[in-house]
FIZA-295887 format. One line per field, with one value per residue: residue number from 0; z, y, x of N, C-alpha, C, O in turn. Coordinates in steps of 0.1 Angstrom, whole numbers. Each point is the difference from the previous one (the first is absolute). Example, Ala and Ser with C-alpha at 12.3 -4.5 7.8 and 13.67 -1.06 7.14 Angstrom:
<pts>
resi <- 0 | 1
n.c3 <- 78 | -14
n.c2 <- -57 | 11
n.c1 <- 132 | -14
ca.c3 <- 0 | 0
ca.c2 <- 12 | 11
ca.c1 <- -9 | 9
c.c3 <- 0 | 8
c.c2 <- 12 | 11
c.c1 <- 9 | -8
o.c3 <- 7 | 1
o.c2 <- 0 | 11
o.c1 <- 10 | 5
</pts>
This chain:
<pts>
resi <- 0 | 1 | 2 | 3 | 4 | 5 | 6 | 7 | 8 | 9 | 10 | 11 | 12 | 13 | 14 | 15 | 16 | 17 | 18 | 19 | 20 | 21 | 22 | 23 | 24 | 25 | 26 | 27 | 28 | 29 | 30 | 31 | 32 | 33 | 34 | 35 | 36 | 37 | 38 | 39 | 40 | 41 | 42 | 43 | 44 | 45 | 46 | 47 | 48 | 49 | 50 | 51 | 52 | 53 | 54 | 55 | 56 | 57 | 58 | 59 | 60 | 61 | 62 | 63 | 64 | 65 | 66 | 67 | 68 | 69 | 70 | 71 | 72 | 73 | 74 | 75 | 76 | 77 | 78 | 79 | 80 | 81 | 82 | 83 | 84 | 85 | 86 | 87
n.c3 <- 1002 | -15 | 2 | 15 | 23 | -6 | 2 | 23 | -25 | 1 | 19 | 1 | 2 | -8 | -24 | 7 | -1 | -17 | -9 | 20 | 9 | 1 | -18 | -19 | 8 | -3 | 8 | -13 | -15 | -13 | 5 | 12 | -16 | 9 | 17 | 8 | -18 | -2 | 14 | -11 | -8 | -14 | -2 | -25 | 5 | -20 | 0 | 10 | 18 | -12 | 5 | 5 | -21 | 6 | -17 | 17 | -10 | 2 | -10 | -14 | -4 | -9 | -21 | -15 | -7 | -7 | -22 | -1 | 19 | -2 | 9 | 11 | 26 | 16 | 13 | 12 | 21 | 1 | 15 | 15 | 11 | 7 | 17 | 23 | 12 | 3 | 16 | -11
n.c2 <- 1252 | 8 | 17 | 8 | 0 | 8 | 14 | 1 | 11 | -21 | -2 | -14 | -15 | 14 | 7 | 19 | 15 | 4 | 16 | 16 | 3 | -23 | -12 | 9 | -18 | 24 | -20 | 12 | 11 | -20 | 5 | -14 | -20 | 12 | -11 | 0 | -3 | -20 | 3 | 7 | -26 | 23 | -19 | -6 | -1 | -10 | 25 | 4 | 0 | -21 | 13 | -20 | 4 | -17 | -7 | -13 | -13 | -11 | -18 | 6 | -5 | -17 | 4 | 3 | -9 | -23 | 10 | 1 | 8 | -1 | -10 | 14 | 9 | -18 | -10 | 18 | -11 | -9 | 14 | 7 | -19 | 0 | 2 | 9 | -11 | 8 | 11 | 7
n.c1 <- 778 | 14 | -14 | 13 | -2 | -22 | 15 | -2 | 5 | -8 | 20 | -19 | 14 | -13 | -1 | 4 | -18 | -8 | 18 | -10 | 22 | 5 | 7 | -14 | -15 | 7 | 5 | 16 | -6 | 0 | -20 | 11 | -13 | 13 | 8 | 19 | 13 | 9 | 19 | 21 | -2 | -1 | -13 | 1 | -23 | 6 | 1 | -16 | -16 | -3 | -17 | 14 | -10 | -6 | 13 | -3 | 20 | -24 | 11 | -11 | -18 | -7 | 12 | -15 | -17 | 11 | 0 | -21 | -3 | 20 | -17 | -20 | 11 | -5 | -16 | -3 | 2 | -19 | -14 | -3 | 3 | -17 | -17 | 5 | -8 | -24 | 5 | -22
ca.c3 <- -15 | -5 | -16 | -9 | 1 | -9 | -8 | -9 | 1 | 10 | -14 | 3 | -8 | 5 | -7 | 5 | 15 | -10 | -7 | 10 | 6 | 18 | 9 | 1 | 13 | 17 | 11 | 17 | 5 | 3 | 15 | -3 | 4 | 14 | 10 | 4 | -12 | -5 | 12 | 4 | -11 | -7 | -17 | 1 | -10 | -6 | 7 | -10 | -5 | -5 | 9 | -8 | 2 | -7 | 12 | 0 | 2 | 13 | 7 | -5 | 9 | 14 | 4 | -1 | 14 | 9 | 1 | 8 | -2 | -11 | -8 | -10 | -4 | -8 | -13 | -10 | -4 | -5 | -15 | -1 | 0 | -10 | -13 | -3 | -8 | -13 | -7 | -8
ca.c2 <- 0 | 8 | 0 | 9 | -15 | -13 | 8 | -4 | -14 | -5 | -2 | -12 | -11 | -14 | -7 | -5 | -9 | -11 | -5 | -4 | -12 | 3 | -2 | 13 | 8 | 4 | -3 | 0 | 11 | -6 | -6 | -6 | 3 | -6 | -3 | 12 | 3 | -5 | 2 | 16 | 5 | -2 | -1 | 12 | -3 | 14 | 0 | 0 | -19 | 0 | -11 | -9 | -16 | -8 | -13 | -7 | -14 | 0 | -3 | 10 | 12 | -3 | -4 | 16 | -3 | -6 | 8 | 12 | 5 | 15 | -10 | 4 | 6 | -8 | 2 | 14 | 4 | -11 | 4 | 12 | -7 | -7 | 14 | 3 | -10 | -7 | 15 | 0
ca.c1 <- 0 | -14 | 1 | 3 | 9 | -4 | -4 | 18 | 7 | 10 | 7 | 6 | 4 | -13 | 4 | 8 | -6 | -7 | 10 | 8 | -3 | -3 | 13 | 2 | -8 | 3 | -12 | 12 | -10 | -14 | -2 | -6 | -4 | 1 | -16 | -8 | -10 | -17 | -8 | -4 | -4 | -12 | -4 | -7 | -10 | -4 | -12 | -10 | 3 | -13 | -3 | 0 | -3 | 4 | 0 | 13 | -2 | 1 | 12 | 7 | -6 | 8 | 10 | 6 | -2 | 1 | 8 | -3 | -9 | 3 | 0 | -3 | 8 | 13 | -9 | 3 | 17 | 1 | -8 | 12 | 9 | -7 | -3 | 13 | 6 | -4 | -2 | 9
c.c3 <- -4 | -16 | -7 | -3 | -8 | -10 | -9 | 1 | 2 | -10 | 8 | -14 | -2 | -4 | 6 | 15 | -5 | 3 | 9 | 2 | 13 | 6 | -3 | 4 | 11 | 7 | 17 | 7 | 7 | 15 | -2 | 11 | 12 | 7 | 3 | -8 | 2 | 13 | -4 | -13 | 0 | -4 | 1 | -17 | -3 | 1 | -19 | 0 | -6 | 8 | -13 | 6 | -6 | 4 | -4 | 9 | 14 | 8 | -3 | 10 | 15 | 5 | 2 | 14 | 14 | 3 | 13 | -2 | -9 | -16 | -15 | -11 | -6 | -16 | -9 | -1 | -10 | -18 | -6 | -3 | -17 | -18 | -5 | -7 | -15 | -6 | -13 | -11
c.c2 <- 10 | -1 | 0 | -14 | -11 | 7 | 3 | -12 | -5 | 2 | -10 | -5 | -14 | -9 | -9 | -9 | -8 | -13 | -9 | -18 | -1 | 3 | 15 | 10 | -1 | 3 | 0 | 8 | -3 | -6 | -14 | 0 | -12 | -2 | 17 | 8 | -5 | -1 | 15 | 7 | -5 | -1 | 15 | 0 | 13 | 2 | -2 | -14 | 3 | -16 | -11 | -11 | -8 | -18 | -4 | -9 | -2 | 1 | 13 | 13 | -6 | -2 | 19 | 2 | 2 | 11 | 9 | 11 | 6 | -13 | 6 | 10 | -10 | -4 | 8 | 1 | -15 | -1 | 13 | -1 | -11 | 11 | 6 | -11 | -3 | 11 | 1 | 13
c.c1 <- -11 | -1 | 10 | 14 | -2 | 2 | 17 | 7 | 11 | 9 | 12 | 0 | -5 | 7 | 18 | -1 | -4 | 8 | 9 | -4 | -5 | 14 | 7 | -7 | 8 | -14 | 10 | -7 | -15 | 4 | -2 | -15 | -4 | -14 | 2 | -6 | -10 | -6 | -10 | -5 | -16 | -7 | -6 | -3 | -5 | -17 | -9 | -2 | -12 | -9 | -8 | -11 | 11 | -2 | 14 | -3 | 6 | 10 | 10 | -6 | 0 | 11 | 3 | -11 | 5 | 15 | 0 | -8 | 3 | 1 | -2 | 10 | 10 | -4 | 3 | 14 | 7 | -5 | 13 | 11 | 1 | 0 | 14 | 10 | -2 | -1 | 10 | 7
o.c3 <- 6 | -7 | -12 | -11 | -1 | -8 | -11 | 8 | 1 | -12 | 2 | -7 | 4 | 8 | -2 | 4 | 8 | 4 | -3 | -3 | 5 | 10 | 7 | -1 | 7 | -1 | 11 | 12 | 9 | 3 | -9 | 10 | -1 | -6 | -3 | 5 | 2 | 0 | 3 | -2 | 5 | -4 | 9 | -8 | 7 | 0 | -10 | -8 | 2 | 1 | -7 | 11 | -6 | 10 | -9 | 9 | 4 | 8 | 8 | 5 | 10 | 12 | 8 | 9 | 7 | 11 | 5 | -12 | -5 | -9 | -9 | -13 | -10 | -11 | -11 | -10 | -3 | -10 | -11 | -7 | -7 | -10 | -12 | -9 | -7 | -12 | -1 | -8
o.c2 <- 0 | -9 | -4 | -4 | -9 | -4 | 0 | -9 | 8 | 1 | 3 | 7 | -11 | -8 | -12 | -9 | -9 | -11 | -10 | -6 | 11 | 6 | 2 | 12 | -10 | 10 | -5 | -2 | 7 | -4 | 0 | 7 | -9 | 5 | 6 | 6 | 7 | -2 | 2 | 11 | -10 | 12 | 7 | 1 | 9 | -11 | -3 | -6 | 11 | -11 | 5 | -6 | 6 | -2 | 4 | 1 | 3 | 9 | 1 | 7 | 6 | -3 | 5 | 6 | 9 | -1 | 3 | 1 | 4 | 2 | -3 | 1 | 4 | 3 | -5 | 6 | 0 | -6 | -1 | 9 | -2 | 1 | -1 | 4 | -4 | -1 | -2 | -3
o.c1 <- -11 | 7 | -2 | 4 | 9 | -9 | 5 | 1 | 10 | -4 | 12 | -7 | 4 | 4 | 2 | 7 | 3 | -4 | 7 | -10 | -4 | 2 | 10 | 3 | 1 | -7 | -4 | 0 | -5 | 11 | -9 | -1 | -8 | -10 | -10 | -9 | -10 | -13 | -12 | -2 | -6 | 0 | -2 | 10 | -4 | -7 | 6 | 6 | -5 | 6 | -9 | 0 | 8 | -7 | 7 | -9 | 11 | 0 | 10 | 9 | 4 | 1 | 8 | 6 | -2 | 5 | 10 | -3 | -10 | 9 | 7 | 0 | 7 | 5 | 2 | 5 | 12 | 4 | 5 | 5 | 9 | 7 | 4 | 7 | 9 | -3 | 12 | 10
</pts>
């Protein structure tokens, strides 16, 4: 992608994508996603984190913990997950 690509506009039909249901979404094309996907998949966290104090309640940082070492990364994808949701 370079400049010039964010820069023209689409001329999809948003408004009609809007409009779709699920059952007039053709998804025959999508893989489903099976163990070997998720054997061969991922995470991958966008870079700029900002480093936080904060506190949260015991049982709660140890159960994100007891997750594994990348505890802190599940943490951020949870907070993310989160945020996107409430976005308004």
């Amino acid at each position: 992608m370079n400049a010039n690509d964010s820069k023209s506009s689409s001329e999809t039909n948003w408004e009609r994508i809007d409009q779709l249901t699920e059952e007039e979404i053709d998804t025959s094309d999508i893989p489903p996603l099976d163990e070997s996907f998720f054997a061969n998949a991922a995470l991958r966290l966008p870079k700029g984190k900002v480093p936080v104090v904060m506190s949260v309640d015991g049982d709660v940082f140890q159960w994100f913990k007891s997750q594994g070492a990348e505890y802190q990364n599940l943490i951020n994808t949870a907070l993310r997950i989160y945020a996107e949701e409430h976005k308004s």
